[in-house]
ZAKOL-8504 format. One record per residue (C-alpha): x, y, z; residue in one letter. Coordinates in nm, 2 decimals. Layout:
x, y, z, r
X, Y, Z, a
...
This chain:
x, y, z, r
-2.44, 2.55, 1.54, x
-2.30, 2.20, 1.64, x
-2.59, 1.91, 1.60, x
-2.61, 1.70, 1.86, x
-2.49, 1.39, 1.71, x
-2.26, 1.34, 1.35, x
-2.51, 1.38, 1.04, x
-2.22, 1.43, 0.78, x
-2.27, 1.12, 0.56, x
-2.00, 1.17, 0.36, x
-1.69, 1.30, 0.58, x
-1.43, 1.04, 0.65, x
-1.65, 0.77, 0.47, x
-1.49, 0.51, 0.31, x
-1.66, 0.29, 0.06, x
-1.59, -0.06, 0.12, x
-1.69, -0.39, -0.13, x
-1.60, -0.75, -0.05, x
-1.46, -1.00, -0.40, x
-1.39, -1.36, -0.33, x
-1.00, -1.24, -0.32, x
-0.77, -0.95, -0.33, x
-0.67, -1.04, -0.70, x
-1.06, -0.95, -0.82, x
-1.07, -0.67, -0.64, x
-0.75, -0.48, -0.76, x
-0.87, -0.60, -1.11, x
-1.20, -0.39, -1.03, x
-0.98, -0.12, -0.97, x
-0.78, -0.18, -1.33, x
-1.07, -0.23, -1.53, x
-1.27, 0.09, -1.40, x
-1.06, 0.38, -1.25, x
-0.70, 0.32, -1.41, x
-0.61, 0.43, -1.77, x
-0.26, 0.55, -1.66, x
0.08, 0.42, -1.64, x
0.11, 0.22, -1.31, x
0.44, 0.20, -1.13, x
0.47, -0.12, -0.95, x
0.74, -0.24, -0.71, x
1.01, -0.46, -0.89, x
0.97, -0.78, -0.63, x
0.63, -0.97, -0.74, x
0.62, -1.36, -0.72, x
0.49, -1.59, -0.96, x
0.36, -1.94, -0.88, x
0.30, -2.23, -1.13, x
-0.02, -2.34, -0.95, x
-0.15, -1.97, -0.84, x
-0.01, -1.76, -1.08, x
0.07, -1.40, -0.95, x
-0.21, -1.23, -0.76, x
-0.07, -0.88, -0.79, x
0.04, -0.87, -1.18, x
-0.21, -1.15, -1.34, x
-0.46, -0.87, -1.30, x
-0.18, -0.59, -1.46, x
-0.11, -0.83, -1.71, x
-0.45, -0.94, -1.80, x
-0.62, -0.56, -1.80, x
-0.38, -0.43, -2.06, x
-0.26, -0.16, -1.87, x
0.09, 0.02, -1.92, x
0.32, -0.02, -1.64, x
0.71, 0.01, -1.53, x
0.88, -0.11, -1.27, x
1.08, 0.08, -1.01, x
1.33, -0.10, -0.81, x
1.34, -0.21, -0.44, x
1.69, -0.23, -0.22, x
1.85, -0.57, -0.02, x
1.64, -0.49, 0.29, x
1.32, -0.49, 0.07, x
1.26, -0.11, 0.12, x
1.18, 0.12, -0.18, x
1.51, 0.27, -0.37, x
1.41, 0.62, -0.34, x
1.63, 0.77, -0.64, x
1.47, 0.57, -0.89, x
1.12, 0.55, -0.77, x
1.16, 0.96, -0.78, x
1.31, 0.95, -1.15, x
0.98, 0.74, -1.29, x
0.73, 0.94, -1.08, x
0.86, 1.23, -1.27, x
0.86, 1.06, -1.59, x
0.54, 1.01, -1.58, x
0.37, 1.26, -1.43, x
-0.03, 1.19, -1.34, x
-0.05, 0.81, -1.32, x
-0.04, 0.56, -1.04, x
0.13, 0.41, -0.78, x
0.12, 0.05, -0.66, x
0.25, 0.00, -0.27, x
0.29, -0.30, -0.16, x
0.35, -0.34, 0.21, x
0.57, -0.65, 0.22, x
0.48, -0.93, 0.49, x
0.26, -0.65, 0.68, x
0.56, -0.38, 0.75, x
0.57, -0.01, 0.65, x
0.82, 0.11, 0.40, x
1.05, 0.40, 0.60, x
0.97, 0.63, 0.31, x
0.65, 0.55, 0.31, x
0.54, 0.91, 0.43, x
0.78, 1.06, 0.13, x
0.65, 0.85, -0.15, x
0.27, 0.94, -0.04, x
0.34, 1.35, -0.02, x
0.54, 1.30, -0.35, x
0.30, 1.12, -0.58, x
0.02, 1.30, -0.41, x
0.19, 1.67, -0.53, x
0.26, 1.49, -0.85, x
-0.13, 1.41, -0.91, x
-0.08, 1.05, -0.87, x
-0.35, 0.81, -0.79, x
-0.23, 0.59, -0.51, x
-0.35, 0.20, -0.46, x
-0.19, 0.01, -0.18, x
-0.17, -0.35, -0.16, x
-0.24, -0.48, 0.24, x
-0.25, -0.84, 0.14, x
-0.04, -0.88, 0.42, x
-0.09, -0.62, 0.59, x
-0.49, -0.59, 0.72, x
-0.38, -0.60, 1.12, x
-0.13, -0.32, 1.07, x
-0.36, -0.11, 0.86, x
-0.64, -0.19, 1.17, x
-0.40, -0.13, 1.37, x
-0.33, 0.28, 1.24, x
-0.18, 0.37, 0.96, x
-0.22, 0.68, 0.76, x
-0.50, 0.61, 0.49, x
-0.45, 0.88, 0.24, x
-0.51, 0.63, -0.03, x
-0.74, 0.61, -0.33, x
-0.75, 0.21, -0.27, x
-0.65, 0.01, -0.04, x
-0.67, -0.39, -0.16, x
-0.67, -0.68, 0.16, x
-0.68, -1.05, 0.13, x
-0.89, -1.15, 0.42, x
-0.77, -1.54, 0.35, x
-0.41, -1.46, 0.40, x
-0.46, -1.30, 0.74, x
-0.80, -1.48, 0.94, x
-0.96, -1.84, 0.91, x
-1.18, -1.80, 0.58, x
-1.08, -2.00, 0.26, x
-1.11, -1.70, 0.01, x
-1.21, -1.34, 0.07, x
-1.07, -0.99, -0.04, x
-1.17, -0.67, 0.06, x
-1.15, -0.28, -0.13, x
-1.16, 0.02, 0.04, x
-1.18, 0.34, -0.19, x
-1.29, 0.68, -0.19, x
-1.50, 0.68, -0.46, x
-1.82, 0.47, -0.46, x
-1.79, 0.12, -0.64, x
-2.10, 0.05, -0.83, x
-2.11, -0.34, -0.85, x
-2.31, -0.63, -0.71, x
-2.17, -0.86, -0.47, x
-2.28, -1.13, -0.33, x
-1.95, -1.17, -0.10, x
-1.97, -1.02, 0.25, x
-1.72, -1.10, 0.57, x
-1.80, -0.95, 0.90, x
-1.42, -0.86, 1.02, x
-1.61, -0.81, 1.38, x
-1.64, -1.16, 1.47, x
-1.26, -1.20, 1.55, x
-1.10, -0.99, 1.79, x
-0.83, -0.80, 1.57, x
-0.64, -0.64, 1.86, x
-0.59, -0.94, 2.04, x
-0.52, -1.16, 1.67, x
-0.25, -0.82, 1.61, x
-0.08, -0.86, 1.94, x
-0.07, -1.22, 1.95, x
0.11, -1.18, 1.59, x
0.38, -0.90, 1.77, x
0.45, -1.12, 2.03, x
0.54, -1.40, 1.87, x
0.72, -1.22, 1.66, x
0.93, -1.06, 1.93, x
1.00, -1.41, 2.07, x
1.09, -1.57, 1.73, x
1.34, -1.27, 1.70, x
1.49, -1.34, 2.06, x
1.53, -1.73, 1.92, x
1.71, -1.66, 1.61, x
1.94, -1.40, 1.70, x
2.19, -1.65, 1.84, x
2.16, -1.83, 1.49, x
2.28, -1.56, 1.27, x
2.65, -1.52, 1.31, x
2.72, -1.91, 1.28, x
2.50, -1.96, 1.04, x
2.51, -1.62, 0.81, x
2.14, -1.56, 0.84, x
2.03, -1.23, 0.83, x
1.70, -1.11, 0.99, x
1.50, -0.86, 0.72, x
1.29, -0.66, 0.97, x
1.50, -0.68, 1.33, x
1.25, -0.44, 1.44, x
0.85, -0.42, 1.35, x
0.75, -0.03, 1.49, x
0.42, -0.01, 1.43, x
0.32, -0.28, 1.21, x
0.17, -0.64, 1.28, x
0.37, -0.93, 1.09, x
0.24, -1.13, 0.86, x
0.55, -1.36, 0.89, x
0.92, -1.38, 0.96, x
1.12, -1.29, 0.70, x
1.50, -1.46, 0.71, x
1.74, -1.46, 0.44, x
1.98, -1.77, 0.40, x
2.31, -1.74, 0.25, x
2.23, -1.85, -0.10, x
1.96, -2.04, -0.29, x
2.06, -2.37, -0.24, x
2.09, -2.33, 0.16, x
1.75, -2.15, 0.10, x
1.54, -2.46, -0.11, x
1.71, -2.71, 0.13, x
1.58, -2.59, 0.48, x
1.27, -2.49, 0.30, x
1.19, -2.83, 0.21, x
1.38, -2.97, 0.53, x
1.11, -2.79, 0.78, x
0.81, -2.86, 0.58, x
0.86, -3.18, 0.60, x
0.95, -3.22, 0.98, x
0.60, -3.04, 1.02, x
0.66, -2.67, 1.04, x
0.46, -2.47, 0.77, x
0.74, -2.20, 0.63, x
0.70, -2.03, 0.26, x
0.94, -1.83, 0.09, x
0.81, -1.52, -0.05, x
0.91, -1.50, -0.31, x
1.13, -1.77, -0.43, x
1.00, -1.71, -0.80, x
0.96, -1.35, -0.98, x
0.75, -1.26, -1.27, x
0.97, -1.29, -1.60, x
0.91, -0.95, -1.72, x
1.14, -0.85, -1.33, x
1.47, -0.92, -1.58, x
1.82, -0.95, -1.42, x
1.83, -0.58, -1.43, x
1.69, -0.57, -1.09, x
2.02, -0.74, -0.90, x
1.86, -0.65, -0.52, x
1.50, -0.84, -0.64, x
1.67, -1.17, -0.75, x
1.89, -1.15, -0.48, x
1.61, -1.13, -0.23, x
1.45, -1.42, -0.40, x
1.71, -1.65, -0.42, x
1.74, -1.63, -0.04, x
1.40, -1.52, 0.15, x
1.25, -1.76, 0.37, x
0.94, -1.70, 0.56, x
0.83, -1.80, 0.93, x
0.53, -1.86, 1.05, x
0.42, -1.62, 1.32, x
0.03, -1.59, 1.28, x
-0.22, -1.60, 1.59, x
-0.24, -2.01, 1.57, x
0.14, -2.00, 1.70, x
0.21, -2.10, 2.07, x
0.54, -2.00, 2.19, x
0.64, -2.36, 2.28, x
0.59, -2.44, 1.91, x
0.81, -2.19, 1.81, x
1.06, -2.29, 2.04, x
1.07, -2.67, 1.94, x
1.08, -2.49, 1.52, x
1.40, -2.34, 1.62, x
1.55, -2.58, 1.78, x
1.48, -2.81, 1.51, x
1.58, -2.50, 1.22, x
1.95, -2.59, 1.43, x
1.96, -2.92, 1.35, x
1.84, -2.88, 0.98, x
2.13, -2.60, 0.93, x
């Protein structure tokens, strides 16, 4: 018998719950569903007036974690996340999509901590118009900060497959801004800010993280200077002249030691551009041309 209209209630559902940010909602997630050892990506910033949205939450709840390490390009290093997933069989995996792109073994890690019984929380702080956008989401919870991505002053959303049972008073209707337009406003200027820099990188030594976005829809442009000091000195340099850059992250976490070379060295050197939906073309044009000058 086929009914004449979907009366399955619970097939494909996914239980959604608005916090005020991403931070309250992943410490939901710590204080009621995790009792395991959490692997988390070695590359988490810390600021003096914000703290660290990802690990204040790991920190604060008490849980065990370890670290696996992250290469130069900011992609997962495959051999060791594979050595600590069979370590410690049964726990849980924190992915983090970085600036909104997908990890190339993204598919990999998932089918591996999946056979391994891992419970699987991804972090789309950056990363809600890509996951809109299609994305396989064979998670257990998927954390978003809303604030980071469309005009609100504070919001974060969970997505799980499990019911939450808490009160909210938070609600944001995701409907009243046109995502697909918002997403490929954010490609395009991304693919034009790309076609600027390019003739900057030989003279200047600046390398370009993600050359090519696939899929995904940017949450910035991520650039890497030739050492710190370059780094801190444009940073400051195009703030000033007007253009809002950040540089995620130029601090880690203490407990992400020297042992993890390719995190510090990503640090030292990342700068961020902005590419969100506000961004005219001319205005990137005229930041380029004034990122010359600076360098």
């Amino acid at each position: 018998m086929i009914t004449k209209k979907p009366e399955n209630v619970s097939k494909f559902r996914m239980n959604c719950c608005f916090f005020e940010s991403a931070r309250k909602a992943f410490a939901h997630v710590l204080s009621n569903h995790l009792s395991c050892v959490l692997l988390v990506p070695a590359y988490i910033g810390f600021s003096s007036r914000e703290g660290s949205g990802v690990f204040d939450p790991i920190r604060e709840s008490g849980i065990k974690f370890c670290f696996y390490k992250i290469n130069k390009d900011l992609y997962i290093e495959m051999g060791d996340l594979r050595e600590r997933l069979l370590k410690n069989k049964e726990g849980a995996l924190l992915i983090i999509h970085y600036f909104g792109f997908i990890d190339p073994n993204y598919s990999e890690v998932k089918k591996l901590a999946k056979d391994l019984g891992y419970i699987i929380v991804e972090d789309y702080a950056h990363g809600l118009f890509t996951f809109l956008c299609g994305v396989d989401r064979d998670f257990d919870y998927a954390l978003f900060s809303l604030h980071k991505m469309l005009p609100y002053k504070k919001g974060g959303m969970l997505l799980s497959k499990c019911p939450q049972k808490i009160e909210s008073k938070q609600y944001y209707n995701l409907f009243e801004y046109d995502v697909f337009k918002i997403a490929q406003r954010r490609r395009e200027n991304y693919q034009k800010l790309k076609e600027l820099m390019e003739p900057l990188c030989v003279p200047f030594h600046i390398h370009l993280l993600r050359d090519t976005i696939g899929d995904a829809v940017p949450q910035s442009f991520p650039i890497l200077l030739p050492d710190s000091k370059s780094r801190d000195r444009l940073y400051l340099a195009i703030n000033e002249a007007g253009y809002g850059v950040v540089s995620l992250y130029h601090e880690l976490i203490p407990e992400i030691d020297e042992y993890y070379t390719e995190s510090h060295f990503l640090s030292s050197r990342i700068l961020n551009l902005p590419i969100h939906q506000d961004v005219r073309i001319d205005e990137l044009e005229l930041m380029v041309r004034n990122l010359k000058q600076l360098l």
